[in-house]
C-alpha positions in Angstrom: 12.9 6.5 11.1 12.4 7.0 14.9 13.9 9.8 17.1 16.2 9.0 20.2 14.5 10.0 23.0 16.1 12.5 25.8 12.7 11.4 28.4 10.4 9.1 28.9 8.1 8.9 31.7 6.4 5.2 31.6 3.5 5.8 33.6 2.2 8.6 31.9 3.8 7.2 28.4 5.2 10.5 27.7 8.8 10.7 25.5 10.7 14.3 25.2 12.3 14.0 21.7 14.8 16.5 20.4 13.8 18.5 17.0 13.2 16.1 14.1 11.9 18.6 11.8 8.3 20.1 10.6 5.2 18.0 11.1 4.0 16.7 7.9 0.8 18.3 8.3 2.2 21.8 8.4 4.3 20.9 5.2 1.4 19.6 3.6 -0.7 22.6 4.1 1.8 24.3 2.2 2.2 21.7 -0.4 -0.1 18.8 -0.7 1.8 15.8 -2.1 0.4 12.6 -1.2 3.5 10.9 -2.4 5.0 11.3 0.7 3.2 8.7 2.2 4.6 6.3 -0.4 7.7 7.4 0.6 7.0 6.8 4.0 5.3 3.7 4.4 7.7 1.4 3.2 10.6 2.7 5.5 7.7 2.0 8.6 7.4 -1.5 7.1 11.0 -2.3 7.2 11.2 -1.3 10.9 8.1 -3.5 11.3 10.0 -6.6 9.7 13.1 -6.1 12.0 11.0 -6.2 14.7 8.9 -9.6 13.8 9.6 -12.5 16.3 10.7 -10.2 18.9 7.6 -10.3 21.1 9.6 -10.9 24.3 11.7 -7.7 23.7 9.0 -5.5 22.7 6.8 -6.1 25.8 9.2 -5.8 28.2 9.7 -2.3 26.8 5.8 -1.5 27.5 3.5 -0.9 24.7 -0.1 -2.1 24.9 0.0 -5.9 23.7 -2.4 -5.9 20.6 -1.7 -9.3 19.7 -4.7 -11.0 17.7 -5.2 -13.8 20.2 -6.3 -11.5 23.1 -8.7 -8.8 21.0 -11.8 -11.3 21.5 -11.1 -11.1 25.2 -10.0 -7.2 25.3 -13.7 -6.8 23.4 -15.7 -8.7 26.0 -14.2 -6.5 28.4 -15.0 -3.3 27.0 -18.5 -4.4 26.5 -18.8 -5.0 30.2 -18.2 -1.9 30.8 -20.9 0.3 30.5 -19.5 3.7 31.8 -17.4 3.7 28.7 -20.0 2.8 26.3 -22.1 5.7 27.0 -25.9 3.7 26.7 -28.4 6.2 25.1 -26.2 9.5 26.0 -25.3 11.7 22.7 -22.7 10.0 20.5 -22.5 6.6 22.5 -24.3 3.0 22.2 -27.8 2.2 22.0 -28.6 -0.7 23.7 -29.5 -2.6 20.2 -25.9 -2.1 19.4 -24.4 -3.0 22.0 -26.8 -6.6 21.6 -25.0 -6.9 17.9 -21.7 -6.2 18.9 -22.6 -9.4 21.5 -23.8 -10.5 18.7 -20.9 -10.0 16.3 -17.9 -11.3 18.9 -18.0 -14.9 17.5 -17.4 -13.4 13.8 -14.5 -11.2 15.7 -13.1 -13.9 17.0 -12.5 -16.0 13.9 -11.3 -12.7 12.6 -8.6 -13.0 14.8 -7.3 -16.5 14.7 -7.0 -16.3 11.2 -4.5 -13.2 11.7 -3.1 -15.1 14.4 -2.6 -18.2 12.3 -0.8 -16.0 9.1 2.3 -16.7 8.3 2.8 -12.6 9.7 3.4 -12.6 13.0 3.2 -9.9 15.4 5.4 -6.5 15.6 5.6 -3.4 16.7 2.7 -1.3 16.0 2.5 2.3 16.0 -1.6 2.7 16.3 -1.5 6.6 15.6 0.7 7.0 12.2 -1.1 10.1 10.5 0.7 13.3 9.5 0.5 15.0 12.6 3.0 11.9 14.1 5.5 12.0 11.0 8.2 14.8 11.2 10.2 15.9 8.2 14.0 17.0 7.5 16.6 17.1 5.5 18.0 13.6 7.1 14.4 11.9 5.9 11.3 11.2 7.8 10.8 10.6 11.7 7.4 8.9 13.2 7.2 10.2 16.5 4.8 10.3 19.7 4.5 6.3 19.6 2.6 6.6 23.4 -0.5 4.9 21.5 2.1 1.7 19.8 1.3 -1.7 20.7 2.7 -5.4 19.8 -0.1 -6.4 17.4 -0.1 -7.5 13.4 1.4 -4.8 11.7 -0.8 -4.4 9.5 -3.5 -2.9 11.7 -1.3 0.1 11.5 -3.3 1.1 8.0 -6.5 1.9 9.8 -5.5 4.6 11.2 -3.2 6.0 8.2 -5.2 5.2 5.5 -8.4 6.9 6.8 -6.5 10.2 7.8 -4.8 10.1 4.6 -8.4 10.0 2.7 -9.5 13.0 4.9 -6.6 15.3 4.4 -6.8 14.6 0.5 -10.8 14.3 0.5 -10.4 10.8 -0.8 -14.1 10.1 1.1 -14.0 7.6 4.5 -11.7 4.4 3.9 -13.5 1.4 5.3 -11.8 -1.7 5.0 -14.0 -4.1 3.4 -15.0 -1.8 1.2 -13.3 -0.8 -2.0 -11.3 2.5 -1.7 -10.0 5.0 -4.1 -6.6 4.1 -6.0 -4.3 6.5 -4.4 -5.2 4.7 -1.5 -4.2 1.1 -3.1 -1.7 2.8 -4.7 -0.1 3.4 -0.3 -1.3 0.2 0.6 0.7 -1.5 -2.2 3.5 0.2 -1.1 3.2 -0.5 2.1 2.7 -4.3 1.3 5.6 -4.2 -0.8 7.6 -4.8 2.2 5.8 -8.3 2.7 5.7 -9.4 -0.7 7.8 -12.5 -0.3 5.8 -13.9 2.4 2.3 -14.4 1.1 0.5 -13.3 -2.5 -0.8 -10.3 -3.2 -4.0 -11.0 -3.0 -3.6 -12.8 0.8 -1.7 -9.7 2.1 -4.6 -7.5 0.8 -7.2 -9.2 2.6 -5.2 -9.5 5.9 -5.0 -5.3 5.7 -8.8 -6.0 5.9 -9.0 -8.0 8.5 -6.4 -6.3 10.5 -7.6 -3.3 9.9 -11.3 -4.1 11.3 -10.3 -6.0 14.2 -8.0 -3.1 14.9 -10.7 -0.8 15.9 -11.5 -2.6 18.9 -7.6 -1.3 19.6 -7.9 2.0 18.8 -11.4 1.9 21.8 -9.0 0.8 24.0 -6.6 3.0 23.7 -9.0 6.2 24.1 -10.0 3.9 27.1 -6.7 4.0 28.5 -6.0 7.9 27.7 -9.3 9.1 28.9 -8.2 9.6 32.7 -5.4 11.9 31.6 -7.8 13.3 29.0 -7.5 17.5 29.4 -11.5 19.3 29.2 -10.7 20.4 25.4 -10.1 16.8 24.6 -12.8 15.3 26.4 -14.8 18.0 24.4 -13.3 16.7 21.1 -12.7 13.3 21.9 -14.9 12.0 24.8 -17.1 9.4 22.5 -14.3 7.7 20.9 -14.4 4.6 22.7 -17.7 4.0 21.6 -17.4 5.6 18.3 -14.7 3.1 17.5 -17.0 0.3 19.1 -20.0 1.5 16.1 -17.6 1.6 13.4 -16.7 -1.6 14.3 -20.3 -2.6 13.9 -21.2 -0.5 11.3 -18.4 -1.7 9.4 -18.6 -5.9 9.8 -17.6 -7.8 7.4 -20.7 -9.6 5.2 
């Protein structure tokens, strides 16, 4: 499932990988199938599984550390930071959301302790899985560029994939507490399927919620740790993520 790499340069997280094949976007522009993902997905969880109870391993290697416990903290951080939540400027915070998020951190933080205290602990997560990252060839599927992974619950990984697999197919905006359309379900079952010896099906589906919201915060600090190498045409295109992913965190609270 992932590439050997011939490069890496840690401080900039940048890999040089050899060729794995076309980018599943540019095969799905020719022919949309949606079943790849449910080909997909289950491979990713497998890798996931292996690398459970590995924490030591994994963050000696580098990735952002994700974990559940320290999101309440990484969020209080953030919103001390005003330069990235861009108060009152086009496409940042107001200063009334920035009081709810405040607002909203003791609810985040339960959030997280109950991931934390699911019997699913921690892996590798890639952060960034959409079609653009998954190459395809005759040997089978690669997930590459894995500069935005972390060690976090796994299943935070479906925030990312599920919404950018609802845009390319026009499935409308996944949200996770929310109910979505069934080819959706239909990727997160088999996704899930992976797990389905640990916990009911019902308990695994509502951890993909949770994860999935108190992800976000993740994916803001990710764009907060990318934005200094950021080129002017991603700025341009990108430049209010941070608090973009802060709002839809709001905007998308449980209860």
């Amino acid at each position: 499932l992932v590439l050997t790499p011939l490069a890496v340069d840690l401080h900039r997280r940048w890999m040089l990988l050899p060729d794995g094949g076309a980018r599943l976007r540019d095969v799905q522009a020719d022919a949309p199938d949606i079943g790849h993902w449910e080909r997909i997905l289950p491979y990713y969880a497998q890798l996931q599984r292996r690398m459970e109870g590995r924490e030591a391993e994994l963050l000696s290697l580098g990735p952002f550390d994700r974990r559940p416990h320290g999101l309440p903290d990484l969020l209080d951080d953030l919103l001390n930071e005003p330069e990235w939540l861009m108060l009152d400027e086009p496409g940042g915070l107001s200063a009334g959301q920035v009081r709810q998020l405040r607002d909203l951190r003791p609810r985040y933080r339960d959030a997280c302790s109950e991931l934390e205290a699911a019997s699913i602990g921690p892996s590798i997560q890639h952060d960034d899985l959409h079609d653009g990252n998954v190459v395809v060839a005759d040997a089978g599927y690669r997930v590459i560029d894995w500069g935005d992974a972390g060690l976090a619950h796994p299943f935070a990984t479906l925030l990312v994939t599920l919404r950018s697999v609802a845009h390319a197919f026009e499935l409308g905006e996944w949200t996770p507490f929310r109910p979505g359309p069934p080819e959706l379900d239909r990727l997160r079952d088999a996704y899930l399927e992976a797990w389905s010896d640990r916990l009911p099906r019902a308990r695994l589906e509502e951890l993909v919620r949770i994860a999935a919201w108190t992800g976000m915060v993740s994916r803001a600090l990710t764009w907060r740790a990318a934005m200094p190498y950021a080129t002017d045409p991603e700025l341009a295109e990108s430049g209010t993520a941070v608090p973009g992913w802060l709002g839809e965190l709001l905007a998308s609270a449980p209860g």
